[in-house]
C-alpha positions as CSV (number, residue, x, y, z in Angstrom):
1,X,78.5,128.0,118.2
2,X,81.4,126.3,116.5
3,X,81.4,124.1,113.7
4,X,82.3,121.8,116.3
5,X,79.6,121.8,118.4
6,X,77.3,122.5,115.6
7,X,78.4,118.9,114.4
8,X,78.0,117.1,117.3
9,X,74.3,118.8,117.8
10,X,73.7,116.9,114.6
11,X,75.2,113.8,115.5
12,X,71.9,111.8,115.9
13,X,70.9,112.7,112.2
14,X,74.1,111.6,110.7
15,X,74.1,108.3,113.1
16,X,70.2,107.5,111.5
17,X,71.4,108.3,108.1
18,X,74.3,105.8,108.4
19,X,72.6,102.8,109.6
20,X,70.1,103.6,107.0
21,X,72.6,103.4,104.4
22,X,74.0,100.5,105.9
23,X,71.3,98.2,105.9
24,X,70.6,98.8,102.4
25,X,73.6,98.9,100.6
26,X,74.1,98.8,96.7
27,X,77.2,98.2,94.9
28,X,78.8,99.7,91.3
29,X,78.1,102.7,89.2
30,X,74.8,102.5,89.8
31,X,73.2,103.2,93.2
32,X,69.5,104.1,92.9
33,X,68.3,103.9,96.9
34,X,71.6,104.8,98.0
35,X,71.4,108.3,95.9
36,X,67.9,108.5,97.0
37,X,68.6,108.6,100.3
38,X,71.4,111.0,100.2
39,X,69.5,113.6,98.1
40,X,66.5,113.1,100.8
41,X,69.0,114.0,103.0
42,X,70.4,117.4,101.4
43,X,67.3,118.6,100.3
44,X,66.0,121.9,101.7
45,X,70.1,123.5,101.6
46,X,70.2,126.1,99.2
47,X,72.6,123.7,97.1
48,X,72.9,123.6,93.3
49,X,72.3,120.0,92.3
50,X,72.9,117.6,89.2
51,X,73.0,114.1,88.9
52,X,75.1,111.8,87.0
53,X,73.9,110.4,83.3
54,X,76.4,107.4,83.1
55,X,76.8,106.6,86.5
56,X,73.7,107.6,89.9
57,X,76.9,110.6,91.6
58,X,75.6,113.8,93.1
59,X,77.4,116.8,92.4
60,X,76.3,119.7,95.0
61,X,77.5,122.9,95.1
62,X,76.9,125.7,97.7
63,X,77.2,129.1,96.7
64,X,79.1,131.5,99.2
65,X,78.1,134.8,99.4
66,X,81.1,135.8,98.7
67,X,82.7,135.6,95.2
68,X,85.9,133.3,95.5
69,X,86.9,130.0,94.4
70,X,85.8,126.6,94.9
71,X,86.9,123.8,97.5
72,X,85.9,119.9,96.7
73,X,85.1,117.7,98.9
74,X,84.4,113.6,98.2
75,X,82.7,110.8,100.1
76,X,82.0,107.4,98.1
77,X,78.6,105.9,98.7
78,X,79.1,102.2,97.2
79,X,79.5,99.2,98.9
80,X,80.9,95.4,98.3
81,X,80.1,92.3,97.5
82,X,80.7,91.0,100.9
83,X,78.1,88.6,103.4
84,X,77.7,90.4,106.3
85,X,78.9,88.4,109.3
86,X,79.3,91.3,112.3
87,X,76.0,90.8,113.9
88,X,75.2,94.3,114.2
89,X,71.4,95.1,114.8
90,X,71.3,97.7,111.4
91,X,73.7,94.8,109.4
92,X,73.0,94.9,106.1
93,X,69.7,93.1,104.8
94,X,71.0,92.5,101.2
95,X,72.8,89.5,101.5
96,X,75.9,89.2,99.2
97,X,76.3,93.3,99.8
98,X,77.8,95.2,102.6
99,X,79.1,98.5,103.7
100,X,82.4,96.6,104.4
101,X,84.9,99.5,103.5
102,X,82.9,102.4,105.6
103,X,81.5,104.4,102.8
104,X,78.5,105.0,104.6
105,X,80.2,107.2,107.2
106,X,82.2,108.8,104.4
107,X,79.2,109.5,102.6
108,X,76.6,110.5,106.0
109,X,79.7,112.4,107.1
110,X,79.6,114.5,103.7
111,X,75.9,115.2,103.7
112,X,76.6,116.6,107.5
113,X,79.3,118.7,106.6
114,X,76.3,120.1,103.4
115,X,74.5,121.0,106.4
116,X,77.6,122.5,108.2
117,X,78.5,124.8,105.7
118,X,74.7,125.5,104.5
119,X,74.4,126.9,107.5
120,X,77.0,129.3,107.5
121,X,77.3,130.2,103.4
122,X,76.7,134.1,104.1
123,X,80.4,133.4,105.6
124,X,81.4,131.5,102.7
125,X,84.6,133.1,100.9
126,X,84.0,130.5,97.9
127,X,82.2,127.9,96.7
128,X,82.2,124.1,98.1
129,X,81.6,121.3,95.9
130,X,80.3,118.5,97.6
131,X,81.0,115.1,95.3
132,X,78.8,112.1,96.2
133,X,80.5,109.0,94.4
134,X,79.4,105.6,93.3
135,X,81.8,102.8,92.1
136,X,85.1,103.5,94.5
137,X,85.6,100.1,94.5
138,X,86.9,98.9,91.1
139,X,84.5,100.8,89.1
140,X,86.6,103.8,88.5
141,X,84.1,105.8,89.6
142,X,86.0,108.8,90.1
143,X,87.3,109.2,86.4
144,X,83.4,108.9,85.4
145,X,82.6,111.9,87.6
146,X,85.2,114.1,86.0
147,X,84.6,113.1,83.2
148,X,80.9,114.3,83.5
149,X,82.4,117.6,85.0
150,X,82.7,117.3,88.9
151,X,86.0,119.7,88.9
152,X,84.2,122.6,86.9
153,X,81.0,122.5,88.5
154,X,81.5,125.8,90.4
155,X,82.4,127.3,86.8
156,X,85.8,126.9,88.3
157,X,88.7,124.3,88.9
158,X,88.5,123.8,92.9
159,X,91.9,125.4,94.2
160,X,91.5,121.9,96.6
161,X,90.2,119.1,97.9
162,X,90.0,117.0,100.0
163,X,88.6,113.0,101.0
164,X,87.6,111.7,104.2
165,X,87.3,107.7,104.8
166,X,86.5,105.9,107.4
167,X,89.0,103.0,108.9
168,X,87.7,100.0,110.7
169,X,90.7,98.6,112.1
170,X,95.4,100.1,111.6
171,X,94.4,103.6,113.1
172,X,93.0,104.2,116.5
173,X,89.4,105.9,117.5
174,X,88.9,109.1,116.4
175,X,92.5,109.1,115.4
176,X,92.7,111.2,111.8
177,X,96.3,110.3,109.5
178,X,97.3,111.7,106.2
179,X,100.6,112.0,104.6
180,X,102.4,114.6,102.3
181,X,103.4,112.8,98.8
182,X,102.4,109.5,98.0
183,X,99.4,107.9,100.1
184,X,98.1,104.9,97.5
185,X,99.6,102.7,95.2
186,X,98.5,102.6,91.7
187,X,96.7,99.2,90.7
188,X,96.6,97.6,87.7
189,X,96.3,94.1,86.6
190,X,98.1,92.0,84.0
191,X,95.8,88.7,82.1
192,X,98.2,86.2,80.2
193,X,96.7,83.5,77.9
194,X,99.2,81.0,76.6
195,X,98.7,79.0,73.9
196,X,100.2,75.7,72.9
197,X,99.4,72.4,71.6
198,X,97.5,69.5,73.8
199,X,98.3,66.0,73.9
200,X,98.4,63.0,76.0
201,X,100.2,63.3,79.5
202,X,102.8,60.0,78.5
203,X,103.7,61.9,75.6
204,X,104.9,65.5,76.1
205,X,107.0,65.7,73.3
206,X,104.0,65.4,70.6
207,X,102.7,68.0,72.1
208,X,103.4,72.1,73.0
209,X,102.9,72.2,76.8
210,X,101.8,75.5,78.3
211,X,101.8,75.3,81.9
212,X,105.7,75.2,82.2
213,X,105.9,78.1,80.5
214,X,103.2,80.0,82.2
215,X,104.5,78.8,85.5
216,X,108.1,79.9,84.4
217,X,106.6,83.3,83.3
218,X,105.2,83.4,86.9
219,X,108.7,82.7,88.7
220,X,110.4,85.3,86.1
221,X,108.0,88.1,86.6
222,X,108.4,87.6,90.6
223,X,112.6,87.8,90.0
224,X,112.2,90.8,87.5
225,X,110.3,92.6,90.4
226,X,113.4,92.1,92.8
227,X,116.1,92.6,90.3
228,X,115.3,95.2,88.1
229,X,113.3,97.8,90.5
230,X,114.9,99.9,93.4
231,X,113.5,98.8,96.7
232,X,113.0,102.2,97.8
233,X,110.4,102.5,94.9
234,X,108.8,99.2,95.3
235,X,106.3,97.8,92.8
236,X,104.0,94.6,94.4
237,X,103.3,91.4,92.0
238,X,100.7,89.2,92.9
239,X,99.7,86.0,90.9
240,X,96.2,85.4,92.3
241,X,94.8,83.0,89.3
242,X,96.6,80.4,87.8
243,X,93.9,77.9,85.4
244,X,95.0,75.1,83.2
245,X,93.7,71.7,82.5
246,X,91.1,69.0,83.4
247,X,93.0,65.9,84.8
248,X,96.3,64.6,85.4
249,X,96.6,62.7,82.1
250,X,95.7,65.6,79.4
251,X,98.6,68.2,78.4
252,X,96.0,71.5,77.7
253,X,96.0,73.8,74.7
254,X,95.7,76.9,77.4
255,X,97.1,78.0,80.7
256,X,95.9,81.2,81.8
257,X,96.7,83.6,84.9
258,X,95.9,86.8,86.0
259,X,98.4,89.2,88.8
260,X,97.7,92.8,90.3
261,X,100.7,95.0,89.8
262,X,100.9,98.2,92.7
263,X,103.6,100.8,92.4
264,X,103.8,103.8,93.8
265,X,105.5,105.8,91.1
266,X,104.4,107.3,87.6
267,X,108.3,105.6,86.8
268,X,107.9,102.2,88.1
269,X,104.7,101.7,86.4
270,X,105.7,102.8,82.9
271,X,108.9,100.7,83.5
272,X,106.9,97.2,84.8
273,X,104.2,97.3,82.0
274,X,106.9,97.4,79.0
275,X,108.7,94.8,80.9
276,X,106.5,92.3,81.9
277,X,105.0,92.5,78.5
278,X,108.2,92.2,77.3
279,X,109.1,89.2,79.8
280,X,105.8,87.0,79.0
281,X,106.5,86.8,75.2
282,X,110.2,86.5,75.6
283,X,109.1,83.2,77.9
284,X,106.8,82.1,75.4
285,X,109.0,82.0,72.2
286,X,111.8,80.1,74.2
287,X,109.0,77.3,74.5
288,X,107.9,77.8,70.9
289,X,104.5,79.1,72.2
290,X,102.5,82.2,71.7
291,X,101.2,84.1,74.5
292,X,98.2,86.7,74.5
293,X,98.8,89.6,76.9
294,X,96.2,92.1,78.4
295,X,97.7,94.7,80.9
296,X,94.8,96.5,82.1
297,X,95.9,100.2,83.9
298,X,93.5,100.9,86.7
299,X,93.9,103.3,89.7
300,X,96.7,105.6,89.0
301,X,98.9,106.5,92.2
302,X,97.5,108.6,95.0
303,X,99.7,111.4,95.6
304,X,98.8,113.9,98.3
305,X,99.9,117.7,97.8
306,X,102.7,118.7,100.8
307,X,101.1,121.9,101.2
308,X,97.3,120.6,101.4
309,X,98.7,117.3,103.2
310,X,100.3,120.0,105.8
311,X,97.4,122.3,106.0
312,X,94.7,119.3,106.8
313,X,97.4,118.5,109.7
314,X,97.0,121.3,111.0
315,X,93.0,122.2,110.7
316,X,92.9,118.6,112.7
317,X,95.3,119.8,115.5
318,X,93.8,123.5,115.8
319,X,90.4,122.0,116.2
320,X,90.4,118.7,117.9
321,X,93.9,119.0,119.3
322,X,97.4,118.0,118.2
323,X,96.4,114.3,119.7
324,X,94.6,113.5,117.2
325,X,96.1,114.0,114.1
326,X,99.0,110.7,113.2
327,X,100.9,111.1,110.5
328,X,101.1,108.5,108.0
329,X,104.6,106.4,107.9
330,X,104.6,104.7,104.5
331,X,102.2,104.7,101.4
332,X,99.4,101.7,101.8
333,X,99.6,98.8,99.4
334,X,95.5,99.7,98.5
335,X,95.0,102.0,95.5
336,X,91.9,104.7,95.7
337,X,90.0,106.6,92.3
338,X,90.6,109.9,94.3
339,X,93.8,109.4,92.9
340,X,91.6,110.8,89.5
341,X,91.1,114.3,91.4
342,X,94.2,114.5,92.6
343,X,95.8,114.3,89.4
344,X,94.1,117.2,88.4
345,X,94.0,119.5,91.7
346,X,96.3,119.8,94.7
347,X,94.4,117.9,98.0
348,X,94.7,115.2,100.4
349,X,93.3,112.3,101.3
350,X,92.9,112.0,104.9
351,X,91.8,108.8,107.4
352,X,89.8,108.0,109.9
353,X,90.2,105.7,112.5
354,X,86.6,104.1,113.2
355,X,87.4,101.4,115.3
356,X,85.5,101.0,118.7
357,X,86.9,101.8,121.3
358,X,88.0,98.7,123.6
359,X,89.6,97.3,120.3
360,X,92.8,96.7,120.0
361,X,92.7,98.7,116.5
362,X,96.4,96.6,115.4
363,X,94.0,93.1,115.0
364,X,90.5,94.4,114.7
365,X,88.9,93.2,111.1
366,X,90.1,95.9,108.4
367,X,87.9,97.6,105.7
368,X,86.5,95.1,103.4
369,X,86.4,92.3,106.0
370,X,82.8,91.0,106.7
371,X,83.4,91.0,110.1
372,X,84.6,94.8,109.8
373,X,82.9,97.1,112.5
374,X,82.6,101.0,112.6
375,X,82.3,103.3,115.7
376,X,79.6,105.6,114.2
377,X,80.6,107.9,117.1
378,X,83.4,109.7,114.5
379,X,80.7,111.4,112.6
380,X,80.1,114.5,114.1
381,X,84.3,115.0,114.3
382,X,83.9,113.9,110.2
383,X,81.7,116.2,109.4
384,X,83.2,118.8,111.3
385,X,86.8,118.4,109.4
386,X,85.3,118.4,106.0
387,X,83.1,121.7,106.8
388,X,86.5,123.4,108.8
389,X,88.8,122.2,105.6
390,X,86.3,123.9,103.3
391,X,86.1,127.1,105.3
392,X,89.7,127.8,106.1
393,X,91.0,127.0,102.7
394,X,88.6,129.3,101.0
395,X,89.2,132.0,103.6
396,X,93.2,131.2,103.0
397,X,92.9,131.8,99.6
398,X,91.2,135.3,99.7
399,X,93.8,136.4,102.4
């Protein structure tokens, strides 16, 4: 039986195992039930299993018979805090918190491919490392885990890995996409505070207004963007808080806003944090003001290995057909904490299109939407592709 077929024999498990995770989902670092569940779900494989002190991950590693080296493979497990609005019969039951981004399939799909590969380890020319992940979204997660030692678990750096994730909506069913280079933007976020002196609204000259100037430092940092960086090496600046003031008659002491910054370059982001740091005060002593800046660096960019990017291209067309497998125009805007991995092993990141068939998947609601639905039918095919990736990169690497 083929890896294949052995999946789909087990496609009723991983189907329970998702809507289970779905209807009780838990966001952040910390994911008690959710972890729970999952180690519920691996026990009985002859795995080697820790657990996370600072955050509730799983690392699991499965011991080929063989001596070689060691493969990683990822699924997050956390969810959002997002209302549920799809309708679905297993919708969450936690309201404020849902599975909105499809980390339930990445993670069921994960524990599925643990049971793939379990099954075969006397063919095993490795090690797999199998890394369950809490806090994808905005908790930098990722860095925590290796930090606590996902990559050496095996008692060596993994040669690869790889991350499966689950689309709701840009990517048809069943469809898998990945591109060599770039695949996420980096994300990181820029506060500004500035400080004047209030005063009565008739009589702006007794006092140091702020909101001109924040609102100049606004305009300026949108024209820096366009003038001063290439186009073909974009970097993305969004305002999306802007506070100051009470009422129409009362010049504040603060005006405060807040922006995301993506770029999809190690250059572009050195270059826009020295510069809009650089811009904000420059604003601020033309007013006479002082300005407190915070530029928080988040997610850095997610940057797929060619060879491994190349390599999961073809595991998809050799074992589900060359139909399946789309490859990835452009980098997306989003930014990912597998980006934390990568930076320290050659992989990919590959996608999934979820979307249910009869969908137009071009307007269906994407990941994070509360009205975002997933075809749970692409579990057996992701379980499958994590166990084949494993396998035929350990037995590449032995050749």
């Amino acid at each position: 039986m083929t890896i294949h077929q052995s999946a789909q024999a087990i496609q009723e498990e991983l189907v329970a195992l998702r809507r289970e995770l779905h209807q009780d989902p838990e966001i952040g670092l910390m994911l008690p039930r959710t972890q729970a569940k999952v180690l519920a779900a691996l026990d009985g494989l002859p795995l080697d299993i820790t657990v996370g002190s600072s955050l509730t991950s799983i690392t699991a590693v499965l011991r080929g018979s063989r001596r070689g080296p060691s493969v990683l493979l990822r699924g997050d497990m956390d969810a959002l805090p997002v209302t549920e609005r799809t309708g679905l019969d297993y919708a969450s039951r936690t309201t404020g918190v849902m599975h909105a981004c499809g980390h339930d399939l990445n993670t069921s799909m994960l524990v599925g491919a643990a049971h793939l590969l379990a099954a075969r380890r006397e063919s095993l020319a490795g090690d797999v490392i199998f890394m369950f992940q809490p806090g994808e979204e905005g908790c930098d997660g990722g860095a925590a885990m290796v930090a606590e030692g996902v990559l050496d678990a095996a008692g060596n750096r993994p040669v690869s890995a790889f991350a499966l994730h689950a689309f709701s909506a840009s990517l048809p069913f069943g469809r898998f996409s990945a591109r060599p280079g770039v695949a996420f933007a980096s994300s990181d976020e820029l506060t500004v505070t500035v400080r004047g002196v209030g005063g009565h609204g008739s009589t702006p000259h007794r006092a140091k207004d702020p909101i001109p100037a924040a609102c100049t430092m606004v305009d300026q940092l949108q024209t820096m963007v366009t003038r001063s960086f290439d186009p073909f090496d974009p970097v993305i600046l969004t305002v999306g808080t802007f506070h100051a003031g009470t009422r129409s008659t009362v010049i504040p002491d603060v005006a405060e806003f807040q922006a995301t910054i993506r770029t999809f370059s190690h250059h572009s982001r050195a270059q826009i944090k020295e510069r809009a740091v650089r811009l904000v005060h420059s604003v601020a002593g033309g007013h006479d003001l002082e300005a407190e800046v915070r530029y928080d660096e988040g997610y850095p960019v997610t940057i797929n290995h060619p060879i491994e990017a190349d390599f999961a291209a073809n595991v998809v067309a050799e074992v589900f057909g060359p139909d399946r497998f789309q490859q990835l125009q452009a980098p997306l805007t989003g930014s990912e904490d597998f980006s934390r991995v990568l930076s320290e092993v050659p992989g990919c990141f590959v996608m999934l299109g979820a979307c249910p068939p009869g969908v137009d998947h071009d307007t269906a609601a994407f990941n994070h939407s509360s009205l975002a639905v997933y075809d749970d039918r692409v579990l057996s095919d992701g379980a499958a592709l994590y166990a084949e990736l494993a396998v035929r990169r350990l037995a590449r690497e032995t050749c």
